[in-house]
mmCIF file of the N, C-alpha and C atoms, coordinates in Angstrom:
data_MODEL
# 
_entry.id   MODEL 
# 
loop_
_atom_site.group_PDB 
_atom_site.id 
_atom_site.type_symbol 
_atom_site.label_atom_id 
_atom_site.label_alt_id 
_atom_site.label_comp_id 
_atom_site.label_asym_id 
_atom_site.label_entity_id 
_atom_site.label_seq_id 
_atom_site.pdbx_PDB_ins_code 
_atom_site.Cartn_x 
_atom_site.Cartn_y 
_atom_site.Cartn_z 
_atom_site.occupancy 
_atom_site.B_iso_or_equiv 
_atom_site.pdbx_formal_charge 
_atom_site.auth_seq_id 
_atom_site.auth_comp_id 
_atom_site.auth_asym_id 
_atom_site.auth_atom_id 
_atom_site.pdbx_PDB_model_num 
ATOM 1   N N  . UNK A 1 1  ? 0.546   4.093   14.891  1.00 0.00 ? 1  UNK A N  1 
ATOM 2   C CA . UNK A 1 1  ? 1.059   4.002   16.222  1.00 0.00 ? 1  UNK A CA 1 
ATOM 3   C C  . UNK A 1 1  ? 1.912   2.728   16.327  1.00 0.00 ? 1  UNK A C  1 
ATOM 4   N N  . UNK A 1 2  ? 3.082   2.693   16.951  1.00 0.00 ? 2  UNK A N  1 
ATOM 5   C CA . UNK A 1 2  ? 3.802   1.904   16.971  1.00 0.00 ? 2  UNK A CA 1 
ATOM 6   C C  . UNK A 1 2  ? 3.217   0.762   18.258  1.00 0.00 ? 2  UNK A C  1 
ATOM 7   N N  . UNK A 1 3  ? 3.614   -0.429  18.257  1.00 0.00 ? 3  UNK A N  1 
ATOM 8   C CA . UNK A 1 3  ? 2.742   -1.303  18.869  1.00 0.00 ? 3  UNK A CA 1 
ATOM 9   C C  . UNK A 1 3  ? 3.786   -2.869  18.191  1.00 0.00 ? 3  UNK A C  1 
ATOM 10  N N  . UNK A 1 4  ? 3.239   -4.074  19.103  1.00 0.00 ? 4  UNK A N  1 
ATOM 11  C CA . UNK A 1 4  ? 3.807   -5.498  18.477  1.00 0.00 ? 4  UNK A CA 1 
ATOM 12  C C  . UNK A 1 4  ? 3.512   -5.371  17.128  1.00 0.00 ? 4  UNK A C  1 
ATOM 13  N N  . UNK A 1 5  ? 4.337   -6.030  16.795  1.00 0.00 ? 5  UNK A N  1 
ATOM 14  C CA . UNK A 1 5  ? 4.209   -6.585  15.341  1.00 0.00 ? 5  UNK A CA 1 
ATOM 15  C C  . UNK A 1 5  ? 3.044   -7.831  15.382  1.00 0.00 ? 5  UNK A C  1 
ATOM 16  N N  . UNK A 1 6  ? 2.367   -7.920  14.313  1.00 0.00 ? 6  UNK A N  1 
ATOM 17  C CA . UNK A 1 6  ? 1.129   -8.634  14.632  1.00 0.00 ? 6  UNK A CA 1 
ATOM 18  C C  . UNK A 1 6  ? 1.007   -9.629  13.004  1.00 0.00 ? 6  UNK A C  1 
ATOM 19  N N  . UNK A 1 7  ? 1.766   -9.200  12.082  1.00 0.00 ? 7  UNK A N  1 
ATOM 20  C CA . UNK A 1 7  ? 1.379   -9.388  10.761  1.00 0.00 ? 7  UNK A CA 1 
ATOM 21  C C  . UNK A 1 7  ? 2.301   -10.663 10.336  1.00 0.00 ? 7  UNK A C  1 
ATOM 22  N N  . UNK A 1 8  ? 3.069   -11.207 10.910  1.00 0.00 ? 8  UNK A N  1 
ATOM 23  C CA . UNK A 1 8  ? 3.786   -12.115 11.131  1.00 0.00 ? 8  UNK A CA 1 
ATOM 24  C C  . UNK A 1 8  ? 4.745   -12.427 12.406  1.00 0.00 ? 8  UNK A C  1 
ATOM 25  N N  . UNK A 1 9  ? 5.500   -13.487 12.921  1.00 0.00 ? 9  UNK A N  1 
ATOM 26  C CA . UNK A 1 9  ? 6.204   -14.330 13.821  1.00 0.00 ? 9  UNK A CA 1 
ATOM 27  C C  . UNK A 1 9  ? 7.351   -13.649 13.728  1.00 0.00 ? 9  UNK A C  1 
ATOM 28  N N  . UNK A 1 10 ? 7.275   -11.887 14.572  1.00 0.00 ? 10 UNK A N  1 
ATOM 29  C CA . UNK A 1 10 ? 8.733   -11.588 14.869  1.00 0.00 ? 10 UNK A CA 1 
ATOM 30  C C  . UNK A 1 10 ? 9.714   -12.228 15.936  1.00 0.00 ? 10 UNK A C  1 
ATOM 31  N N  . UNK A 1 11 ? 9.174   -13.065 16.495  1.00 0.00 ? 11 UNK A N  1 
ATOM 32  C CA . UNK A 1 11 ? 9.644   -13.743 17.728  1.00 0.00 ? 11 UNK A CA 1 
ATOM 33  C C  . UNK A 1 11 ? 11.320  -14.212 17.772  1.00 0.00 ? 11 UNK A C  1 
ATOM 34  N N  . UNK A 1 12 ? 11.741  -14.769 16.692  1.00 0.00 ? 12 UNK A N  1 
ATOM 35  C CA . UNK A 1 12 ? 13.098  -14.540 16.356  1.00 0.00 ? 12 UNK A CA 1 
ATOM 36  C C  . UNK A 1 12 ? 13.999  -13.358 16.149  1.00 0.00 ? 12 UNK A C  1 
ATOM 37  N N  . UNK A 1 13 ? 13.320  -12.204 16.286  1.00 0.00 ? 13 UNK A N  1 
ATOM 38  C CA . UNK A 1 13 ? 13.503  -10.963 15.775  1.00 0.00 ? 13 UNK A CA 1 
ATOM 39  C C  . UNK A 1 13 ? 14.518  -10.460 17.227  1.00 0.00 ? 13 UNK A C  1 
ATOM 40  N N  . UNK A 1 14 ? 15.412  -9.801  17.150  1.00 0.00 ? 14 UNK A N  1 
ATOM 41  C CA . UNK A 1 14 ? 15.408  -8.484  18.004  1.00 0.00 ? 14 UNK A CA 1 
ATOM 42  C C  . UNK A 1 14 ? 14.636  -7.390  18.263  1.00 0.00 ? 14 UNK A C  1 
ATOM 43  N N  . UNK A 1 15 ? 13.904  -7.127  17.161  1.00 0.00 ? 15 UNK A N  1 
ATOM 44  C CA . UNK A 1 15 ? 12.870  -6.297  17.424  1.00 0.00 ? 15 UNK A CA 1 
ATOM 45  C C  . UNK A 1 15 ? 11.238  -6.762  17.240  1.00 0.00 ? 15 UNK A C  1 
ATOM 46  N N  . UNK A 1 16 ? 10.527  -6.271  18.193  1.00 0.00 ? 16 UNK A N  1 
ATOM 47  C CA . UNK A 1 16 ? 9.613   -7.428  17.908  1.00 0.00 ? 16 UNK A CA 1 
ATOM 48  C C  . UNK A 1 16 ? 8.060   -5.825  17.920  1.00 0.00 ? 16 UNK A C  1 
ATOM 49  N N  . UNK A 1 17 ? 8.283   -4.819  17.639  1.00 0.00 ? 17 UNK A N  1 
ATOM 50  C CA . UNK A 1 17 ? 7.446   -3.811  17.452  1.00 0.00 ? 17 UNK A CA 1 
ATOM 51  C C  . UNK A 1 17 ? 7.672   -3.144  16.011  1.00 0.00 ? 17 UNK A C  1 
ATOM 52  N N  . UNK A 1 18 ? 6.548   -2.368  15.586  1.00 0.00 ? 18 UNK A N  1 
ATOM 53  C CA . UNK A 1 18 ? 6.797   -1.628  14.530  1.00 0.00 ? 18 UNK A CA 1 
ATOM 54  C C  . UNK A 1 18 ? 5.170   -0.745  14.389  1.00 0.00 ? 18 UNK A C  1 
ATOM 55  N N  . UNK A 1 19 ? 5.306   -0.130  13.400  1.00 0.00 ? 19 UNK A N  1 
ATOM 56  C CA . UNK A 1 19 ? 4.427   0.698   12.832  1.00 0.00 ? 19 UNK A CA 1 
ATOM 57  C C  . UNK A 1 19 ? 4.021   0.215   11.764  1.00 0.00 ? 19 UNK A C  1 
ATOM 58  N N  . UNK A 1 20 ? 2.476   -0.589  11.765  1.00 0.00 ? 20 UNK A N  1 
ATOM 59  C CA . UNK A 1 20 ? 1.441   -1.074  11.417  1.00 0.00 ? 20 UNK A CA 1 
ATOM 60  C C  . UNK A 1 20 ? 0.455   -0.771  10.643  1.00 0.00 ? 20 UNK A C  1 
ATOM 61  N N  . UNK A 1 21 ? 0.220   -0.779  9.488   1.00 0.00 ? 21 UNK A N  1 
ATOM 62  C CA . UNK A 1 21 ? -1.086  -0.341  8.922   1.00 0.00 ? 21 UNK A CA 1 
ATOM 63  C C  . UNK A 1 21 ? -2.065  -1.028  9.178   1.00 0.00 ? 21 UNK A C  1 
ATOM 64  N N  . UNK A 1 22 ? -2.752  -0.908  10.265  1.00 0.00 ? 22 UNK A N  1 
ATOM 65  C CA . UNK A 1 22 ? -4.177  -1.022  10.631  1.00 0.00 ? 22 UNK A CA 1 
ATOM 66  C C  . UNK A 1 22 ? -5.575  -1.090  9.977   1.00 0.00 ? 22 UNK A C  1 
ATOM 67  N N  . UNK A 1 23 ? -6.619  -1.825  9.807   1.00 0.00 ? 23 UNK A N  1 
ATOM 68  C CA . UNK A 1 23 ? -7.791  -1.372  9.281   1.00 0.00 ? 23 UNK A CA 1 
ATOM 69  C C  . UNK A 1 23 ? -7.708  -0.997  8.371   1.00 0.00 ? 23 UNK A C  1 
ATOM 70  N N  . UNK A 1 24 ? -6.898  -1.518  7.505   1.00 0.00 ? 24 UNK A N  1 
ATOM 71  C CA . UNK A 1 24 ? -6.840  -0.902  5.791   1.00 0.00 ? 24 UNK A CA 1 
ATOM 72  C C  . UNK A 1 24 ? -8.027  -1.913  5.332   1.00 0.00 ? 24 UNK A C  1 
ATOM 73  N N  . UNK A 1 25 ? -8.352  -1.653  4.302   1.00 0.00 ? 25 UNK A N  1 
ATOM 74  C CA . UNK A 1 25 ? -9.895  -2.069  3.543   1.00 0.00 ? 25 UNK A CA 1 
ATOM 75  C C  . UNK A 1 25 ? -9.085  -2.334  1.719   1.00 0.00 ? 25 UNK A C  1 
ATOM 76  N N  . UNK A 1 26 ? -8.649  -2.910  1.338   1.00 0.00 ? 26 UNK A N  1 
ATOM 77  C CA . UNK A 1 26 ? -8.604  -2.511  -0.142  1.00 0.00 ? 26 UNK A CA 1 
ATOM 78  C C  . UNK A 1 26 ? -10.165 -2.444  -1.050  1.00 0.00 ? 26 UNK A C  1 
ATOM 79  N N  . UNK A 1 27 ? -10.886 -2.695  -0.502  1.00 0.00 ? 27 UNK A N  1 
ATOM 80  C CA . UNK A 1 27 ? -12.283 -2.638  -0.984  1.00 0.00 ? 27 UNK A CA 1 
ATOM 81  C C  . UNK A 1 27 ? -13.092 -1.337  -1.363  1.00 0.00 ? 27 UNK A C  1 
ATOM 82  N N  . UNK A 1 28 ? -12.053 -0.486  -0.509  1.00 0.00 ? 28 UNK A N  1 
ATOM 83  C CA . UNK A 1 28 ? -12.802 1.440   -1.158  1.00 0.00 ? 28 UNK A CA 1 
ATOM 84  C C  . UNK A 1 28 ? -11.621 1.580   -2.032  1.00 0.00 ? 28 UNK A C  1 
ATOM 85  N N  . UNK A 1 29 ? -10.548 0.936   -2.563  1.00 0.00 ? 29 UNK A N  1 
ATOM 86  C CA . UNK A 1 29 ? -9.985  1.491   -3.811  1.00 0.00 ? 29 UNK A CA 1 
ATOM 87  C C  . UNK A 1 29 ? -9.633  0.452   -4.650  1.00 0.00 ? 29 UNK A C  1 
ATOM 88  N N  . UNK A 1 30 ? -10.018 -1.016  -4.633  1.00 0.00 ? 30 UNK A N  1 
ATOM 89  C CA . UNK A 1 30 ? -9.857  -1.824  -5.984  1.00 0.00 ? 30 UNK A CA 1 
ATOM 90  C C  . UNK A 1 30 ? -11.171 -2.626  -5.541  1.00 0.00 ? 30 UNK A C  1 
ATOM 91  N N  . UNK A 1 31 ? -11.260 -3.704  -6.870  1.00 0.00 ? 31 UNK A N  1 
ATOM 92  C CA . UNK A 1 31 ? -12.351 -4.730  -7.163  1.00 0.00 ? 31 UNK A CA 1 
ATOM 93  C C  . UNK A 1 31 ? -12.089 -6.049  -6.189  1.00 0.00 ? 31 UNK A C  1 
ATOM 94  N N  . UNK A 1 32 ? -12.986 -6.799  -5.918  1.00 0.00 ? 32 UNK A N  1 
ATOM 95  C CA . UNK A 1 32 ? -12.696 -7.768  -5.319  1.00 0.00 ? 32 UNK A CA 1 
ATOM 96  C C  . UNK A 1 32 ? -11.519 -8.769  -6.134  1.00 0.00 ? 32 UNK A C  1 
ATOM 97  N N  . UNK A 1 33 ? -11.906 -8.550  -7.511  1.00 0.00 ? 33 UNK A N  1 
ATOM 98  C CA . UNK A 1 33 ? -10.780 -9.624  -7.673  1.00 0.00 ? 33 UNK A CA 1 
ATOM 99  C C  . UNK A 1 33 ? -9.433  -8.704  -7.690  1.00 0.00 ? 33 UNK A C  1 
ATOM 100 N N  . UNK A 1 34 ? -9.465  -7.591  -7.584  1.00 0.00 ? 34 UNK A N  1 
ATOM 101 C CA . UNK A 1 34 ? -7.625  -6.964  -7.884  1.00 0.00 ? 34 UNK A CA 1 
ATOM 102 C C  . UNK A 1 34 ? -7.492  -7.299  -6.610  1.00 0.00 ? 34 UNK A C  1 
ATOM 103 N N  . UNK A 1 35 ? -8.725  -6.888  -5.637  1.00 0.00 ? 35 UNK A N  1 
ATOM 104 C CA . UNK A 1 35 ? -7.921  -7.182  -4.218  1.00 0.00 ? 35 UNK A CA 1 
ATOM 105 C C  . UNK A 1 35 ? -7.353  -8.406  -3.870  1.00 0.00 ? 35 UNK A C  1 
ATOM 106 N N  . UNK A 1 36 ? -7.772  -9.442  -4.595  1.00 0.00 ? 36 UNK A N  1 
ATOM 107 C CA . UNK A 1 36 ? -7.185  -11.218 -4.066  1.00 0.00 ? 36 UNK A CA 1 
ATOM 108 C C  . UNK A 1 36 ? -5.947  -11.192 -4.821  1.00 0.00 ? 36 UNK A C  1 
ATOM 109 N N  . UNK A 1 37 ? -5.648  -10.234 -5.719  1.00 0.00 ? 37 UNK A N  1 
ATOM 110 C CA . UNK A 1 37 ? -4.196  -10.687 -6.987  1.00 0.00 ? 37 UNK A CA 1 
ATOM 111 C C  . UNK A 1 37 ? -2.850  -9.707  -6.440  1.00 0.00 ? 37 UNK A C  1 
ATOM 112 N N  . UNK A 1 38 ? -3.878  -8.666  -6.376  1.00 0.00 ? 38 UNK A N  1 
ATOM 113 C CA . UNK A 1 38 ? -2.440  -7.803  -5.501  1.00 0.00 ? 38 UNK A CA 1 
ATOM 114 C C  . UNK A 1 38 ? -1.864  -7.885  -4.112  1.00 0.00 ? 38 UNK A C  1 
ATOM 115 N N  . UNK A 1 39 ? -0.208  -7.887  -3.603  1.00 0.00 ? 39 UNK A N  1 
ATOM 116 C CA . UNK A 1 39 ? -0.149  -8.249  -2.532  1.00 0.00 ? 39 UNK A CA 1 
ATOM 117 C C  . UNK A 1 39 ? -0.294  -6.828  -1.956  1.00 0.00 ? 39 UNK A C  1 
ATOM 118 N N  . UNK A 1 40 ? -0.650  -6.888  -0.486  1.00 0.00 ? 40 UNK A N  1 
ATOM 119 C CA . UNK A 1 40 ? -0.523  -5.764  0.058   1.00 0.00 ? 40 UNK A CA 1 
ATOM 120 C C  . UNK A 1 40 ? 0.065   -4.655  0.108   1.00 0.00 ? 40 UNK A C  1 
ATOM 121 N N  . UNK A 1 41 ? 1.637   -4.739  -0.128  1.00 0.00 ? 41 UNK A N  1 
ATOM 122 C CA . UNK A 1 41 ? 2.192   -3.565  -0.519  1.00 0.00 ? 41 UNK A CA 1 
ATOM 123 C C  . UNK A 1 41 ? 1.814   -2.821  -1.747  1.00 0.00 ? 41 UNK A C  1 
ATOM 124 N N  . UNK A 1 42 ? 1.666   -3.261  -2.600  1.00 0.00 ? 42 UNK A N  1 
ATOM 125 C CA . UNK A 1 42 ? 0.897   -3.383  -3.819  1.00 0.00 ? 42 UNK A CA 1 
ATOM 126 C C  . UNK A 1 42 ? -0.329  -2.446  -3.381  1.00 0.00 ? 42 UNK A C  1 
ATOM 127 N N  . UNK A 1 43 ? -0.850  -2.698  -2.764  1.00 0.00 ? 43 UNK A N  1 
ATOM 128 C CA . UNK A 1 43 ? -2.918  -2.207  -2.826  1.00 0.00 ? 43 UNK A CA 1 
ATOM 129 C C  . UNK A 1 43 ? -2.412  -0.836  -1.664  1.00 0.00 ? 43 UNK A C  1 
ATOM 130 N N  . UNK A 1 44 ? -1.513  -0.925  -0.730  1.00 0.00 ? 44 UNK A N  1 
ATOM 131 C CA . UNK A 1 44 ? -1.254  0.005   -0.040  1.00 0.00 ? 44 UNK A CA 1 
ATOM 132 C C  . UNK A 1 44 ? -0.855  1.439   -1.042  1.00 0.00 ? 44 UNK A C  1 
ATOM 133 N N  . UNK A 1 45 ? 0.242   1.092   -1.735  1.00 0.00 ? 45 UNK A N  1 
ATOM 134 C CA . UNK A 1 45 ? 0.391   2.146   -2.809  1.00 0.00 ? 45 UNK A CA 1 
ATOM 135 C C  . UNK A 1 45 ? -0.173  2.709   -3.538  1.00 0.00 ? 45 UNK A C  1 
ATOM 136 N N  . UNK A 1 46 ? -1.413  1.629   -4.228  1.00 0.00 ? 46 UNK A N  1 
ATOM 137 C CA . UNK A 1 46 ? -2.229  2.180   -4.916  1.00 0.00 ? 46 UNK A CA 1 
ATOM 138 C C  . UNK A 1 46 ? -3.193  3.180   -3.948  1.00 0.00 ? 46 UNK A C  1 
ATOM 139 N N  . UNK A 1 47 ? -3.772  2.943   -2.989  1.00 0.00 ? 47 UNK A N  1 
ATOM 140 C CA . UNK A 1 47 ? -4.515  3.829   -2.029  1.00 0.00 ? 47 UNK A CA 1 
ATOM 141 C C  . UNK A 1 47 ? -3.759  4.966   -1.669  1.00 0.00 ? 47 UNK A C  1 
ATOM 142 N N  . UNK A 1 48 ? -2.602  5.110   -1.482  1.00 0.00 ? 48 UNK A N  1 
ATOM 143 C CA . UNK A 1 48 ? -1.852  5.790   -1.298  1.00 0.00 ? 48 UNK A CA 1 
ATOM 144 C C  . UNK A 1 48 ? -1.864  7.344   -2.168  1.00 0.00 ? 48 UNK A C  1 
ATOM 145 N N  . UNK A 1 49 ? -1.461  6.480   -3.814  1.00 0.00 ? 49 UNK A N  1 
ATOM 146 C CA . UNK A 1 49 ? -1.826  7.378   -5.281  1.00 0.00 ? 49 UNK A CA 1 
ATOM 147 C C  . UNK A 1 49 ? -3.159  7.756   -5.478  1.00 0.00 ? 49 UNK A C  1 
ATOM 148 N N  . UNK A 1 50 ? -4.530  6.979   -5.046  1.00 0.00 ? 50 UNK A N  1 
ATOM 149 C CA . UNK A 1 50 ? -5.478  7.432   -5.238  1.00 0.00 ? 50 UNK A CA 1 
ATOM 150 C C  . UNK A 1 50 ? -5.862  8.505   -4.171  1.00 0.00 ? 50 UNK A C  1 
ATOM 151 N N  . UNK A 1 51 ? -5.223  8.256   -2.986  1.00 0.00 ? 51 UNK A N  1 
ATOM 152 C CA . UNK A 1 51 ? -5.806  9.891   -2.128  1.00 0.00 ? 51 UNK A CA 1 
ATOM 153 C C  . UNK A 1 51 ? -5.161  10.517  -2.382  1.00 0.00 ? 51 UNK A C  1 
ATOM 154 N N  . UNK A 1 52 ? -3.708  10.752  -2.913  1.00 0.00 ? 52 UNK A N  1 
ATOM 155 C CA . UNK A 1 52 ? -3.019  11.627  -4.030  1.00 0.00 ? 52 UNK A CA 1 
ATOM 156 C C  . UNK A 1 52 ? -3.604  12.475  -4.467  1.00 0.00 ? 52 UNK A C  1 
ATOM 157 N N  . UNK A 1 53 ? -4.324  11.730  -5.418  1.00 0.00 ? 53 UNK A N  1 
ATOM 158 C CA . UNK A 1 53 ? -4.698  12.231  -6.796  1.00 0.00 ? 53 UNK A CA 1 
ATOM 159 C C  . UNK A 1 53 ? -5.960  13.230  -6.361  1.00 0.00 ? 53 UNK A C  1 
ATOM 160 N N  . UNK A 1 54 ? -6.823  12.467  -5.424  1.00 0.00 ? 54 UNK A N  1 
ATOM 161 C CA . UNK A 1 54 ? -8.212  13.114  -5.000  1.00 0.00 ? 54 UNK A CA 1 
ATOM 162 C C  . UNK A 1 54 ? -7.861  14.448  -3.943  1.00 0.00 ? 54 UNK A C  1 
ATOM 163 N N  . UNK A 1 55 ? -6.915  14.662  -3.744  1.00 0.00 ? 55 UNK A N  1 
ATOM 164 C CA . UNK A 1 55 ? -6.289  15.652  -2.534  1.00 0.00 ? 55 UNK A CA 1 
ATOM 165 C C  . UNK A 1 55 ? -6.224  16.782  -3.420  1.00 0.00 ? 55 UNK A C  1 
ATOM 166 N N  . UNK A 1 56 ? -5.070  16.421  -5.004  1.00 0.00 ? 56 UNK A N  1 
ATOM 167 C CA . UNK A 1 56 ? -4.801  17.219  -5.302  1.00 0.00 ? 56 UNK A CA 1 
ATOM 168 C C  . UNK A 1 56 ? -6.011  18.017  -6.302  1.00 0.00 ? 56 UNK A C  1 
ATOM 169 N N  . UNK A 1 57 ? -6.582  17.220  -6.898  1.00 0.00 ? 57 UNK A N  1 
ATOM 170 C CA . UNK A 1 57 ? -7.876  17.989  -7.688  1.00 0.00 ? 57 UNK A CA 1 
ATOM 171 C C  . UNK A 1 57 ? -7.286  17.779  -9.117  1.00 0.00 ? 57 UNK A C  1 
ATOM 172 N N  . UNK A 1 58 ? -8.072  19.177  -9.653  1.00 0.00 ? 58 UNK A N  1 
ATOM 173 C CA . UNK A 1 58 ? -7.759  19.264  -10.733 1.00 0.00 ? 58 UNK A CA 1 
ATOM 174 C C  . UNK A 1 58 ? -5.862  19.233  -11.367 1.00 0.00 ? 58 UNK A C  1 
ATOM 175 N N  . UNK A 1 59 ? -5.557  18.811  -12.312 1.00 0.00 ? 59 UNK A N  1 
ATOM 176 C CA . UNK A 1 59 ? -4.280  19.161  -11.641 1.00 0.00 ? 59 UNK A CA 1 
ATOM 177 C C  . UNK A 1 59 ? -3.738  20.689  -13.170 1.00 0.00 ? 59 UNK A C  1 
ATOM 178 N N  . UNK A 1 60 ? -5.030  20.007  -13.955 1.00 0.00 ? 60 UNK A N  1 
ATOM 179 C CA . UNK A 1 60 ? -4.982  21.409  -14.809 1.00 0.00 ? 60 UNK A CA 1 
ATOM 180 C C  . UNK A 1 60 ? -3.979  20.952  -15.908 1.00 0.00 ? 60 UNK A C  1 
ATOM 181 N N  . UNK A 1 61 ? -3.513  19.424  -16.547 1.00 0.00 ? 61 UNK A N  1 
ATOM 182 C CA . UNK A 1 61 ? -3.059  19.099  -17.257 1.00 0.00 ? 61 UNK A CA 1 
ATOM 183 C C  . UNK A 1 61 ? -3.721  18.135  -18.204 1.00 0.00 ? 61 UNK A C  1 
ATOM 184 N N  . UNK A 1 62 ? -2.863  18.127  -19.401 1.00 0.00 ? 62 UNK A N  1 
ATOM 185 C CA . UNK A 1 62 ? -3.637  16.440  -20.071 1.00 0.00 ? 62 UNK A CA 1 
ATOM 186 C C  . UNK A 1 62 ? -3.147  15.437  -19.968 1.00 0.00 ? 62 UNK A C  1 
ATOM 187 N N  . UNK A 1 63 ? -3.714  14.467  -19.331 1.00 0.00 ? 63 UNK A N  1 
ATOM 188 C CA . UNK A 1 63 ? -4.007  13.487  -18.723 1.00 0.00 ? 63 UNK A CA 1 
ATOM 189 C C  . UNK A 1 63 ? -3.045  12.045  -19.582 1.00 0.00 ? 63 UNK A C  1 
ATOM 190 N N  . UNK A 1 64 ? -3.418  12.474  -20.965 1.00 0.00 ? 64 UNK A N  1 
ATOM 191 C CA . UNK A 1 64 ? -2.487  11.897  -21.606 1.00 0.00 ? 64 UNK A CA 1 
ATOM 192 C C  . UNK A 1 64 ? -1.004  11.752  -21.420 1.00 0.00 ? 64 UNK A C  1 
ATOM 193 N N  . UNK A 1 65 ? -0.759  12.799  -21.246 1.00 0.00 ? 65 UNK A N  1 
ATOM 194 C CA . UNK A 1 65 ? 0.291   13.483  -21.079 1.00 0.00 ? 65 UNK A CA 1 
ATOM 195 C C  . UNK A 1 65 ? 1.284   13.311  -19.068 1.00 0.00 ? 65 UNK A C  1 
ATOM 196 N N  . UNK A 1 66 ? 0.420   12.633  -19.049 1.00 0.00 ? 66 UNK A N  1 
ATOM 197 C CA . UNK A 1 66 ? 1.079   12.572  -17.157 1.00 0.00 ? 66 UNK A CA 1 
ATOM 198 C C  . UNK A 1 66 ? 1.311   10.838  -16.644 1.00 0.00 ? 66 UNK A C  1 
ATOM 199 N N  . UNK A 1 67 ? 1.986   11.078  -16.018 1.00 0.00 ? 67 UNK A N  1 
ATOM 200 C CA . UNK A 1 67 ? 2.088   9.993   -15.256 1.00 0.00 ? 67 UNK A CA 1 
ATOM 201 C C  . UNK A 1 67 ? 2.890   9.679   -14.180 1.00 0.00 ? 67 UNK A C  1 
ATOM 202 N N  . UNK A 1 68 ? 2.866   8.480   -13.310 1.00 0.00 ? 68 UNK A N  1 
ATOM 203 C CA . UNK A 1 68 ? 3.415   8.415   -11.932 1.00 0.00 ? 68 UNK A CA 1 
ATOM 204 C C  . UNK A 1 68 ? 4.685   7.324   -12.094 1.00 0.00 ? 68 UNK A C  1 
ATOM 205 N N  . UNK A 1 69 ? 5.428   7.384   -11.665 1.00 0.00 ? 69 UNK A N  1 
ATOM 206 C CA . UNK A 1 69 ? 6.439   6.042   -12.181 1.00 0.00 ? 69 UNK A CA 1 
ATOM 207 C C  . UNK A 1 69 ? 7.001   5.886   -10.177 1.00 0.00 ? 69 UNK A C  1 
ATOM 208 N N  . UNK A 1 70 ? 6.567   4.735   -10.253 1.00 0.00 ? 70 UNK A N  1 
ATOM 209 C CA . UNK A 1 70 ? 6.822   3.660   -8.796  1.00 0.00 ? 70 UNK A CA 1 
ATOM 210 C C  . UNK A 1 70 ? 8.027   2.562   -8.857  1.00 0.00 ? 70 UNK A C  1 
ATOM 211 N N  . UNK A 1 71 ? 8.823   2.346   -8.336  1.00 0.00 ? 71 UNK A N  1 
ATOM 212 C CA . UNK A 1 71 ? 9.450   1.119   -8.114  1.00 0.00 ? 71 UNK A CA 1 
ATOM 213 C C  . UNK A 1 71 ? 9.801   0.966   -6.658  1.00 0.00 ? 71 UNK A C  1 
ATOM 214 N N  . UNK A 1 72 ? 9.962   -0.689  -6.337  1.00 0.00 ? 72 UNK A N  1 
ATOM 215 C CA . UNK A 1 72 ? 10.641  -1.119  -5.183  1.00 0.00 ? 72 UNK A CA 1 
ATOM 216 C C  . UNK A 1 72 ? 11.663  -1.914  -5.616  1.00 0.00 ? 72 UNK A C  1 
ATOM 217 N N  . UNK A 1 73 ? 12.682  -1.860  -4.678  1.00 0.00 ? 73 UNK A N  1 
ATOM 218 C CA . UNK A 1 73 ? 13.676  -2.805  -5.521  1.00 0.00 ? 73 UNK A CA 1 
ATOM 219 C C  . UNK A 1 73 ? 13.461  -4.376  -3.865  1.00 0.00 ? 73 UNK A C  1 
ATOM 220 N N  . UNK A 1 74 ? 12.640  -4.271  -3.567  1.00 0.00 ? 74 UNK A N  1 
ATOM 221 C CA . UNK A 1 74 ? 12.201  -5.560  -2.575  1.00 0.00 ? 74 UNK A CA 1 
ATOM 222 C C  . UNK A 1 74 ? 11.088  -5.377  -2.107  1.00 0.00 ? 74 UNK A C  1 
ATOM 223 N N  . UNK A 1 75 ? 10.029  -5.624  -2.575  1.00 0.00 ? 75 UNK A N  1 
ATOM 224 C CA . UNK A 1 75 ? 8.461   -5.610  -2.255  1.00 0.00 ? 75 UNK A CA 1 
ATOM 225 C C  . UNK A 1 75 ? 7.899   -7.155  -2.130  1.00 0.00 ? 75 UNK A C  1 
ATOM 226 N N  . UNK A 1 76 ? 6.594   -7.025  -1.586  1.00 0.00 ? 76 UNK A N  1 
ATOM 227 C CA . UNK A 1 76 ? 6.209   -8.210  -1.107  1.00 0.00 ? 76 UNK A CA 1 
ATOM 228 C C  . UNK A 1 76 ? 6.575   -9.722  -0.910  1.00 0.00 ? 76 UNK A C  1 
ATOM 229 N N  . UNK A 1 77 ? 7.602   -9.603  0.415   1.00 0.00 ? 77 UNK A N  1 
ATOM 230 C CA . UNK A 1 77 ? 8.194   -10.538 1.238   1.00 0.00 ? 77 UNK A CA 1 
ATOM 231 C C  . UNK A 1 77 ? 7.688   -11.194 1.905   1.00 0.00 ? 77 UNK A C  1 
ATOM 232 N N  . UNK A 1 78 ? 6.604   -10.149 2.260   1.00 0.00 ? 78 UNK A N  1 
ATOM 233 C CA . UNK A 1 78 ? 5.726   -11.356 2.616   1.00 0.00 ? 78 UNK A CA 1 
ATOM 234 C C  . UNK A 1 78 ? 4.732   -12.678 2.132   1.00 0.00 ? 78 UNK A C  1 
ATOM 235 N N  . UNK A 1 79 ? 4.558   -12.573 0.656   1.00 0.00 ? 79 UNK A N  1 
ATOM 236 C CA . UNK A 1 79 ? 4.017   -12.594 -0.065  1.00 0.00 ? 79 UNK A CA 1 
ATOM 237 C C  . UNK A 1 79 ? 4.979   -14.371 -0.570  1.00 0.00 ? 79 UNK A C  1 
ATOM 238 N N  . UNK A 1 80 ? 6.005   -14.031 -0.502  1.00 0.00 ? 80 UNK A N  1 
ATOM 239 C CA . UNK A 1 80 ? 6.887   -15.034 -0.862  1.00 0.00 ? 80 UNK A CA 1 
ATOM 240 C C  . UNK A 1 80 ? 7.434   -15.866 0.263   1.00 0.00 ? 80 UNK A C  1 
# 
């Protein structure tokens, strides 16, 4: 739901609302320590791929054989 921006000082902004990920937990899909190393965009994606993966099931391939390929070409800004 769209709402203030809360996650940093849009106050300089023209726009000062957005759409928020709320109540995210990285704790039901990484370890405490991945959760302190990865930045948020980061742990968002991964949760993202893991209800993916659990949605889709079996997927009836070898495993070896598969994979997901991700890039951002500007990720965690906030972070920096």
């Amino acid at each position: 739901m769209a709402g203030p921006i809360q996650r940093f000082d849009a106050s300089e902004w023209s726009v000062r609302f957005g759409c928020e990920v709320q109540d995210f937990s990285p704790g039901s899909y990484l370890g405490p320590k991945e959760s302190r190393r990865l930045e948020r965009g980061t742990q968002l994606g991964f949760a993202a791929a893991a209800d993916a993966l659990a949605d889709a099931g079996d997927p009836g391939a070898d495993p070896a054989r598969c994979a997901v390929v991700s890039g951002t070409g500007i990720g965690g800004l906030i972070t920096l």
